[in-house]
C-alpha positions as a Markdown table, in Angstrom:
| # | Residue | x | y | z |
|---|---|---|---|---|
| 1 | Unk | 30.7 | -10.1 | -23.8 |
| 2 | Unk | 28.3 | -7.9 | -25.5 |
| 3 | Unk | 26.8 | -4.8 | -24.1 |
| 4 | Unk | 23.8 | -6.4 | -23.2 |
| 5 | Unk | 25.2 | -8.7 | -21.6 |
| 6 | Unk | 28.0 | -6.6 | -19.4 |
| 7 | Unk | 24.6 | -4.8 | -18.6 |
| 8 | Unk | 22.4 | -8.0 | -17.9 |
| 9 | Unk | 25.4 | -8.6 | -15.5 |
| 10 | Unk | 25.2 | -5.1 | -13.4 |
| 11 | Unk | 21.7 | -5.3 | -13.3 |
| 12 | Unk | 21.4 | -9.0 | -11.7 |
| 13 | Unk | 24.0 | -8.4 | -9.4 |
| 14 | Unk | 22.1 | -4.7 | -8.3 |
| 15 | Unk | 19.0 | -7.2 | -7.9 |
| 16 | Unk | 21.0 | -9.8 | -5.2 |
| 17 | Unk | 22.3 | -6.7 | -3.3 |
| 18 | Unk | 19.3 | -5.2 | -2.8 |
| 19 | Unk | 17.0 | -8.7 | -1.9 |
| 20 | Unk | 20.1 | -9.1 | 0.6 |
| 21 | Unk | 19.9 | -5.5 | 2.3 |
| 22 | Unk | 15.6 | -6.1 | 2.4 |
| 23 | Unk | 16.5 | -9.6 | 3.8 |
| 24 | Unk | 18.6 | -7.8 | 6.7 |
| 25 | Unk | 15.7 | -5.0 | 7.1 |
| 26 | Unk | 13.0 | -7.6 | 7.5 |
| 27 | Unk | 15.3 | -9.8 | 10.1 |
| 28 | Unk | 16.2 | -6.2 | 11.8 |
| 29 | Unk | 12.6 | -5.5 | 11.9 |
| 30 | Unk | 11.0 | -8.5 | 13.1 |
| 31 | Unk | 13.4 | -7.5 | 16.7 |
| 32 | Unk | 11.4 | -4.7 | 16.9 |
| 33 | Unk | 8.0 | -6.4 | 16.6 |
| 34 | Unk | 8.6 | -8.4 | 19.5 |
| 35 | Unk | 8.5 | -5.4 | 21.9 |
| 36 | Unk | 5.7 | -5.4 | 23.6 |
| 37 | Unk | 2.9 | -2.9 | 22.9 |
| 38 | Unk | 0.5 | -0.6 | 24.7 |
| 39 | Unk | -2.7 | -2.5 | 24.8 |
| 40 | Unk | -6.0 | -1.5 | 22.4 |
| 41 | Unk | -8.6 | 0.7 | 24.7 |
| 42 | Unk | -12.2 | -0.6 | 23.5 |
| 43 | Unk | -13.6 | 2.5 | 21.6 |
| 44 | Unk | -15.6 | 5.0 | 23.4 |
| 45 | Unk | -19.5 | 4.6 | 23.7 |
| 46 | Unk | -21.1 | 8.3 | 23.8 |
| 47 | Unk | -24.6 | 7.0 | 25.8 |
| 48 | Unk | -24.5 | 6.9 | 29.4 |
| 49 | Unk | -25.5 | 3.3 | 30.3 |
């Protein structure tokens, strides 16, 4: 196998590690998006109604 090749290698299987560890991040992640959340106060109004 030629250099490029041996290198072609490493890099590809660098590229399936790291699309497997993102894979588990997002999964990981989407259990913490599911908790629930303080709810959004309507903004301020500054004049007295």
């Amino acid at each position: 196998m030629s250099d490029r090749d041996e290198r072609a290698a490493r890099l590809a299987e660098q590229l399936r590690l790291n699309l497997r560890r993102r894979k588990a991040q997002a999964r990981a992640g989407q259990d913490n998006d599911t908790a629930p959340r303080a709810p959004i106060s309507p903004p301020r109004r500054d004049d007295p109604a």
